[in-house]
C-alpha positions in Angstrom: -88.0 124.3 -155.5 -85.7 125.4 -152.4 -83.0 122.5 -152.2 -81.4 121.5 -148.5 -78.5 122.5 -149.7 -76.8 123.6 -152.9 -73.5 124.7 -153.9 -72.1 128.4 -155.1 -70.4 128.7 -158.0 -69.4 132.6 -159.2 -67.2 133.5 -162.5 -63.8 133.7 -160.6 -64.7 130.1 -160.0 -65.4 129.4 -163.6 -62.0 131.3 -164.5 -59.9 129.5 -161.8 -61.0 126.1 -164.3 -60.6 127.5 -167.4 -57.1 128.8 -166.6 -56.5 125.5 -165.8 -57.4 123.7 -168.9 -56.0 126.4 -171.3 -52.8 125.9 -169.5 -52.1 123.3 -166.6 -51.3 119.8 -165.8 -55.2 118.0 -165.7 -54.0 115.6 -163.0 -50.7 115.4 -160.5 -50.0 118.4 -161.1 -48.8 121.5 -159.1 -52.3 122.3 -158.4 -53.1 119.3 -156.0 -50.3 120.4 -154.0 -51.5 124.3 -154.1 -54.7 123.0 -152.5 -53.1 121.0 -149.8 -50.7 123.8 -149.2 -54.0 126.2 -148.4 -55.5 123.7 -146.7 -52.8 123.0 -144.3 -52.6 126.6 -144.0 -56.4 127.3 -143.1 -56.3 124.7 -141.0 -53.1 125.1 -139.2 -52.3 121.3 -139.8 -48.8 120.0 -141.1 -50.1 117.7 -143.9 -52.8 117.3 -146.2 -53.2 114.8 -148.0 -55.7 115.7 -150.9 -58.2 112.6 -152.6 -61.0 111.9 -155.0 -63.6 112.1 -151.8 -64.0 112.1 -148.3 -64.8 108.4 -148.6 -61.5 107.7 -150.0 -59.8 109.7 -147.6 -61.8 107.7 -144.2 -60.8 104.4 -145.8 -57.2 105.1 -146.0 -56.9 107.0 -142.4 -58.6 103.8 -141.2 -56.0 101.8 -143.2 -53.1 103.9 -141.9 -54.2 103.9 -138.3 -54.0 100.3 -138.6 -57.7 98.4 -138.8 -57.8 95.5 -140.4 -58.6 91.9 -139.6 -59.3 90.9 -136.3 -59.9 94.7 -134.7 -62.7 97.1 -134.8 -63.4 101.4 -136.1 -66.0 103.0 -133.4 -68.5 105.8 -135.2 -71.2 107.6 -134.0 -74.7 105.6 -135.6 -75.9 109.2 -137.0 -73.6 109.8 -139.9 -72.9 108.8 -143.3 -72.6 105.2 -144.5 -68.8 106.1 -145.2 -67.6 106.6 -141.9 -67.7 103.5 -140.7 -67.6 101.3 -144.5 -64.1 102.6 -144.1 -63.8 99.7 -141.7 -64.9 97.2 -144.0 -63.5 98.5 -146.7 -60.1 97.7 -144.2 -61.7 94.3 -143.3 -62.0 95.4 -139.7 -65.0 95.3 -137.8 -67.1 98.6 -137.3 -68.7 98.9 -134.1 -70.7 102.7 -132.5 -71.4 104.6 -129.9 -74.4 106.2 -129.4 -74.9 109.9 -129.6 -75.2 112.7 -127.2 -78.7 114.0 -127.5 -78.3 117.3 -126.9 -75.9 117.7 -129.7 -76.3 114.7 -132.1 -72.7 114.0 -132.0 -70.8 111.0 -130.3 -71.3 110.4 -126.6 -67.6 110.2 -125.3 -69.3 108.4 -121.9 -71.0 105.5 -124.3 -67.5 105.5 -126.8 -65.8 104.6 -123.3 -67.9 102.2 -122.5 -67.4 100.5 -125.7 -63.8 100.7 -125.9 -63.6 98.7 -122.1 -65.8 96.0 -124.6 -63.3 96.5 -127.5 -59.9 96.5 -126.9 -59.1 95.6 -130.2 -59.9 98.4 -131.3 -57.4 100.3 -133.4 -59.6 103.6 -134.5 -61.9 106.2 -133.0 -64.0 108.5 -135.5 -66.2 111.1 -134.1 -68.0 112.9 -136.8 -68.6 116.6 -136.6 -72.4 116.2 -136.8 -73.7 119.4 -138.8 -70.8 121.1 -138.6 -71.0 121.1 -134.5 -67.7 121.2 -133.2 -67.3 117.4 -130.7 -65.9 117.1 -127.3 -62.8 116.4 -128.9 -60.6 116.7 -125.7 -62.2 114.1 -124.0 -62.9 112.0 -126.8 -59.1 111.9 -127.8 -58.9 111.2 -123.7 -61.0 108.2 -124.0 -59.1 106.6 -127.1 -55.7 107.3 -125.8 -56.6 105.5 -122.9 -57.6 102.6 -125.1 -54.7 103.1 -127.3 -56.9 104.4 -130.2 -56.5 106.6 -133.4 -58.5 109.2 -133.7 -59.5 110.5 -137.1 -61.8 113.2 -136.9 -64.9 113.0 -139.7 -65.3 116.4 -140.4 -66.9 116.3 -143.9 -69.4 118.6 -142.6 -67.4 120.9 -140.4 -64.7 122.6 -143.0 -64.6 126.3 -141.3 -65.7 125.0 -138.0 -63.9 126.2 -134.8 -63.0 124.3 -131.7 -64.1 125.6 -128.1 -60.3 127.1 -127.8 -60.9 129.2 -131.1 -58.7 126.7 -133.2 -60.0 125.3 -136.8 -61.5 122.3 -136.8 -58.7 119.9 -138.6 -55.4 121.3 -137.2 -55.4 117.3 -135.3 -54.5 118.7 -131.7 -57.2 116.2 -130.4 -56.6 114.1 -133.4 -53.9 112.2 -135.5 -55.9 113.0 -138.5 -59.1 114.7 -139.5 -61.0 114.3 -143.5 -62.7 116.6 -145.2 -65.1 116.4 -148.1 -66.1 119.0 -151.1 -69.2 117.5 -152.9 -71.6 120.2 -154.1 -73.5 120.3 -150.7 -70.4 120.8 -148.1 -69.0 124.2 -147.5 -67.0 124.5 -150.5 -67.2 122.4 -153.7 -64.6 120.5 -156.0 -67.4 118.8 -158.0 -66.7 115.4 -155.6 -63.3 115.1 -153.7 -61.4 115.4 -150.0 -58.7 115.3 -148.0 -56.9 114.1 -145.0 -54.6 116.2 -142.8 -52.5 115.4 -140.1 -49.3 116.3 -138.0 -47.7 113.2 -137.9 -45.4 112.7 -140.9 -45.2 108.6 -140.5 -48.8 108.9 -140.9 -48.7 111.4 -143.9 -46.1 109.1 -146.0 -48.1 106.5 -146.1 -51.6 108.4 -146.7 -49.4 109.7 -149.8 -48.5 106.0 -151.0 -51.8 104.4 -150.0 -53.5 108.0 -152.4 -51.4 106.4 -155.4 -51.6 102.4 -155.4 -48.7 101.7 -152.6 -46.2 103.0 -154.7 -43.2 104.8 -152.7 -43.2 108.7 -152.9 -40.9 111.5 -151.6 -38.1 110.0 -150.6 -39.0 106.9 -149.1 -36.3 104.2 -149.1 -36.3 101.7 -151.9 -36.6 97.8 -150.6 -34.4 96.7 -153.6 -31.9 98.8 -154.2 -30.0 96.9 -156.5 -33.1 97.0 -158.8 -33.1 100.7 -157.9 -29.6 102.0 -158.8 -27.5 101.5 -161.6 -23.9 102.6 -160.8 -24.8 104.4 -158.1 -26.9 106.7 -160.1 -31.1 106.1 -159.8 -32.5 104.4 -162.4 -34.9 107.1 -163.9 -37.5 104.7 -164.9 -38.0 102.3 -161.5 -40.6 102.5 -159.2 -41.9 100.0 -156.2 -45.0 99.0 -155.1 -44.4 98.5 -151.6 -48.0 98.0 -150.3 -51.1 97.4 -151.4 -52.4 100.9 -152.3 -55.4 102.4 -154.3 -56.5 104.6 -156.8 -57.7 107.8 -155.1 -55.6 110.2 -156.4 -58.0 113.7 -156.9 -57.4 115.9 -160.3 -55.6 119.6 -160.6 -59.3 120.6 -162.4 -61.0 119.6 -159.3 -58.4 121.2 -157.1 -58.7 124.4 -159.3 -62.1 124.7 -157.8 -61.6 123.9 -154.6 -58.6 126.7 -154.1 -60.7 128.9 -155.5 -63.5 128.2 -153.3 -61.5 128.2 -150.8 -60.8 131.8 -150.7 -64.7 132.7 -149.9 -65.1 129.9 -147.3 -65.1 132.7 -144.6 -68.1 134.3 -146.1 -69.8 131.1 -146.7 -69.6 130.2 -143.2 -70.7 133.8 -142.0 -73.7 133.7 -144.5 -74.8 130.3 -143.3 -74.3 131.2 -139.9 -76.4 134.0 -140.0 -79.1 131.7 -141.6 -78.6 129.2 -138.4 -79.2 132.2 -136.2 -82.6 133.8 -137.9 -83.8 129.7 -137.7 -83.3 129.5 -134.0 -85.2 132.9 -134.1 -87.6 131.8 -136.3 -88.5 128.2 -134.4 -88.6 129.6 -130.3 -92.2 130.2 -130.8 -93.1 126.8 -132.2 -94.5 124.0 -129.8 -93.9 120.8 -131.8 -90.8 121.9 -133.5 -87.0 122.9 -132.2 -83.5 123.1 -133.3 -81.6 119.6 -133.2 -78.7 121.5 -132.0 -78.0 124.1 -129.2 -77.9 127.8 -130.5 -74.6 128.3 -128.4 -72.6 126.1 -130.6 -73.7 128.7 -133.3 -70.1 130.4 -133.4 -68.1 127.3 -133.4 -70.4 125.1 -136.5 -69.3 124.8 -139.8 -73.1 124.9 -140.6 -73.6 122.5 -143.3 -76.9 121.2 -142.0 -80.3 122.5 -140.3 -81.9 120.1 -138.7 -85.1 120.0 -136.4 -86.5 117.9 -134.4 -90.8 117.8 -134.8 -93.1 115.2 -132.4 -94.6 113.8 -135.9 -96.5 111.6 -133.3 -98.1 114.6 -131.4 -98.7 116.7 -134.9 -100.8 113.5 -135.7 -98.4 113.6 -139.4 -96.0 111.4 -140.7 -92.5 112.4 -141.7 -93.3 111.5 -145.1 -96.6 113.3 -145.2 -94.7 116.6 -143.9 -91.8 116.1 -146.6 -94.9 115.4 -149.4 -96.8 118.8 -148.1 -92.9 120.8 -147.7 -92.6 119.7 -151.4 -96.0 120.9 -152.7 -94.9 124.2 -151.1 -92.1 124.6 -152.6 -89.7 123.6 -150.2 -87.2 120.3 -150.3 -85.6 118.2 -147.0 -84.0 115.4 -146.3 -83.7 113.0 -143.2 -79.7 112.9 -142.1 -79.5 110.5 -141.2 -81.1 106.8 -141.0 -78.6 105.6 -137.8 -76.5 103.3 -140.0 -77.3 99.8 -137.6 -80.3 100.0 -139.3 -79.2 99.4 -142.7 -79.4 96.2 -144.1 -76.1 95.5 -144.1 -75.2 96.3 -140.7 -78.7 94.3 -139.7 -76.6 91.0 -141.5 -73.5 91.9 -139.5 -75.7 91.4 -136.1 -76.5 94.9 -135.5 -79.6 96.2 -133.5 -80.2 100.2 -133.8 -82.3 99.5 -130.8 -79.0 98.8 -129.0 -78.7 103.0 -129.6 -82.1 104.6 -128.3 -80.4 108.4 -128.6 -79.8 107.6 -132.1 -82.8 106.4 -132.6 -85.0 108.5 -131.0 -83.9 111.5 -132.8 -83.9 109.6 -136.2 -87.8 109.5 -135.2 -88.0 113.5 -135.1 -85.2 114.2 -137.7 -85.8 116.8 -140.6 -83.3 118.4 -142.6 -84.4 122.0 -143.8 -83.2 124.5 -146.0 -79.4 126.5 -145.7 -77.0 127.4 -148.3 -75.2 130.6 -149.0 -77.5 131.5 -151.9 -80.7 131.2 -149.1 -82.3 134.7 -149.5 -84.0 135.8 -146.6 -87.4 135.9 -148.2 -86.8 132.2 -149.0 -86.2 131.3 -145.4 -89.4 133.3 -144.4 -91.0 130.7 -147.2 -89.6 127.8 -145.6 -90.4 129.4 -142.0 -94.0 129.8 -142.8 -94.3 126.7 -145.0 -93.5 124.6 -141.6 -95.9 126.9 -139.6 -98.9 125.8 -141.9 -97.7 122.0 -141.8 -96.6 121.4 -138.5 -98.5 124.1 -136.6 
């Protein structure tokens, strides 16, 4: 079976964890910060903040950009769950945009028109559909106008490049921007992710929210007569100064990650090339298309190939095509179901009719095939697989 994705693990990766546990801290160690040090330097952000996922890491951007009771997170409807959970999670309210349907990322004309609805409305998060690169400068435009965060979801966009050649995650449309490394995304920790961001306010408190509200660095005590004994700190005393949480990643998972790290260049270049031999692949095909334009090809991270296939003109169900992909050989997946259309967005008074872009491509939505390990010969397989069941 060809997954829809899969990660690559080689033996320096292997070594890079072993060295670890013949010989390092397992967990807030030195290695953490390694990782956010490389990260920060890839990426050309300030700060990184690193965490046990790119869940964890949405909820406490939302958190720190201020959502909570009484104001509202606008995501795109096609995207993962977690982008906008991380407003409940913050008892705020999530609300969406629809999507631009050439690219399958937010529209910043229908997040405007939502923020003139909203203005409560603390936090803007576009996601990086695919890896595809959004119109950041207007969308950080839009939300500035509104007086809006922006926290860039780019769990699928690590290696990704801006329009001005920049990486996506070094915030200059943004105040913060999350990552994530499960097994599928560009590079693996096993689960985990991380937050980065130029403001250092904003970076303090990502780093006491990461570790149950608990000050860190140097942040001023609020009792310091509990904190000092004759001038002198007591080495012992700590203070909780907000409600925090428990997302606090491991040195054996950042071990991993740094390592990977190193070869993310060559893991975007391989799927890349992949992307590129598709959209080669599909221009003869009359029921089936990329989802995305080949010109954003250079700026993607690449961690998704999706098409688009008129299951109504083919005279097939989706589910019949993934049954007959499957005999063949070859897995897929459907990313994603627009998230109004889950049952707990339906309880919270949300119609996915009320986003027909979203919708209309979840109708033709098929996830294919592309990882770095994707021979050629196996893309040919999935190639003519689709020729046979589509036509």
């Amino acid at each position: 079976m060809i997954p829809y994705g899969r990660h690559h693990i080689d033996e320096s990766d292997i070594a890079a964890v072993s060295d670890l546990l013949r010989g390092g801290m397992l967990t807030q160690g030195p290695m953490v910060e390694a990782f956010e040090q490389a990260i920060c330097d890839y990426t050309g952000a300030r700060f990184a903040v690193a965490v046990s996922s790119a869940t964890a890491g949405l909820h406490l951007a939302a958190v720190a950009a201020g959502v909570g009771p009484g104001t509202s997170l606008v995501t795109s409807p096609i995207t993962f769950v977690a982008s906008s959970n991380a407003a409940l999670y913050a008892n705020g309210r999530p609300l969406f945009a629809d999507i631009d349907p050439a690219t399958i990322n937010l529209s910043p004309q229908r997040l405007e028109e939502i923020l003139a609805l909203h203005p409560e409305t603390r936090a803007v998060v576009p996601v990086h559909f695919g890896g595809l690169p959004c119109d950041m400068p207007a969308i950080k435009a839009v939300a500035d106008k509104a007086g809006a965060h922006v926290i860039e979801d780019g769990a699928h966009a690590l290696g990704g490049r801006y329009l001005d050649g920049s990486r996506i995650g070094n915030n200059s449309n943004a105040d913060m921007t999350v990552f994530s490394f499960h097994p599928v995304k560009a590079i693996a920790a096993g689960e985990g992710g991380i937050v980065t961001t130029n403001d250092e306010a904003l970076y303090r408190r990502l780093i006491r929210l990461r570790s149950h509200g608990i000050n860190k660095l140097d942040d001023p005590f609020e009792l310091p007569e509990q904190a000092f004994t004759d001038g002198a700190q007591n080495p012992w005393y700590h203070e909780m100064q907000e409600l925090g949480y428990h997302y606090r990643i491991t040195d054996i998972q950042c071990a991993l990650a740094l390592s990977q790290l190193k070869k993310l260049d060559s893991f975007i270049a391989r799927r890349r090339q992949l992307a590129i031999d598709y959209d080669a692949d599909f221009a003869g095909f009359e029921n089936l298309r990329p989802a995305q334009p080949p010109e954003g090809r250079d700026l993607s991270g690449h961690h998704l190939y999706v098409v688009r296939i008129d299951f109504d003109k083919i005279g097939k169900t989706r589910g019949a095509v993934m049954l007959e992909l499957r005999e063949r050989g070859i897995g897929s997946q459907v990313h994603y179901i627009p998230v109004p259309a889950q049952p707990v967005y339906r309880r919270l008074q949300m119609r996915p009719e009320d986003y027909p872009n979203a919708m209309e491509y979840y109708h033709q939505a098929l996830t294919i095939p592309l990882f770095y390990d994707l021979s050629d010969e196996q893309r040919q397989s999935v190639v003519g697989a689709l020729r046979d069941v589509v036509g």
